[in-house]
N, C-alpha and C positions, 0 to 999 in steps of 0.2 A: 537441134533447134535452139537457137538464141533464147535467153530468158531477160527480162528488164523490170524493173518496176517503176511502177509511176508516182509514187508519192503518193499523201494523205490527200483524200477529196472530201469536202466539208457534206454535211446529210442534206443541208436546207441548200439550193444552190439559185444564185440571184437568174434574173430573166436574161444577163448576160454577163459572163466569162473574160475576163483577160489572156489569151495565148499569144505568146511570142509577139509581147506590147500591144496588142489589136483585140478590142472585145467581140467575142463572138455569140452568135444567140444558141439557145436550150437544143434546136434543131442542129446545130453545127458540132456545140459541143456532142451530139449521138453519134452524129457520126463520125466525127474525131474518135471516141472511144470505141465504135463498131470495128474501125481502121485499125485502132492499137489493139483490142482484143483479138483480130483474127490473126494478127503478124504473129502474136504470144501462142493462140492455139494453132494454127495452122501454117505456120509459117510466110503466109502470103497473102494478098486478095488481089480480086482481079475489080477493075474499072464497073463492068457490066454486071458481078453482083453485088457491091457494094450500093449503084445507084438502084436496080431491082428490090433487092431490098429493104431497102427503107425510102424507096420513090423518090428521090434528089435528080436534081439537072446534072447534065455532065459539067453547066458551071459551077452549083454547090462541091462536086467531085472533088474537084480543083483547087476548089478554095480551100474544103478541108485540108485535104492534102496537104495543101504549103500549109497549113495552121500547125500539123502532124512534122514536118519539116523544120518548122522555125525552131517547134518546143524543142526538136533533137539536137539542133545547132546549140541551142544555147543549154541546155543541160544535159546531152548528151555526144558532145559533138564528135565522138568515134564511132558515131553510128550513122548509116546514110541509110535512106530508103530509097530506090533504084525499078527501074523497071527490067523486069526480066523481057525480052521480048518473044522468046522460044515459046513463053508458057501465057504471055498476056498479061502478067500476073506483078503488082508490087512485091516486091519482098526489103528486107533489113538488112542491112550488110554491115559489119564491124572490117573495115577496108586493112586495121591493123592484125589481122589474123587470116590466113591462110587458107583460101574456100578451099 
């Protein structure tokens, strides 16, 4: 499994977020972090319980997602996040290393 870190996150946090130049709200930034957490422990998440979960439309889904996206591009950009389709499932892919 891939490991990443995210950087320092302040305690007190504003009613809205800068990601990948676009502020996003207290609801988005969870599940931004729900999406990063599961790829770290579990290698993946799928669409259906991400929004289960924490009760999000499939267009919150989406939106995070590119939020999850942009942040990778620009601070991470050897790392993509891809749909598996075998398994339904997001996962992390580092495209310069060898699956």
């Amino acid at each position: 499994m891939m490991s990443f870190e995210l950087g320092k996150f302040q305690t007190s946090r504003p009613a809205s977020k800068k990601v990948g130049g676009r502020n996003i709200s207290n609801q988005r930034v969870s599940v931004v972090l729900e999406m990063v957490f599961s790829l770290q422990e579990k290698g993946s998440f799928s669409k259906d319980d991400i929004m289960s979960h924490l009760g999000i439309s499939r267009s919150t889904f989406f939106r995070s997602l590119s939020d999850v996206r942009c942040y990778l591009q620009e601070h991470r950009p050897y790392l993509e996040i891809t749909l598996d389709e075998d398994k339904d499932s997001y996962v992390i892919l580092d495209p310069s290393k060898k699956q």
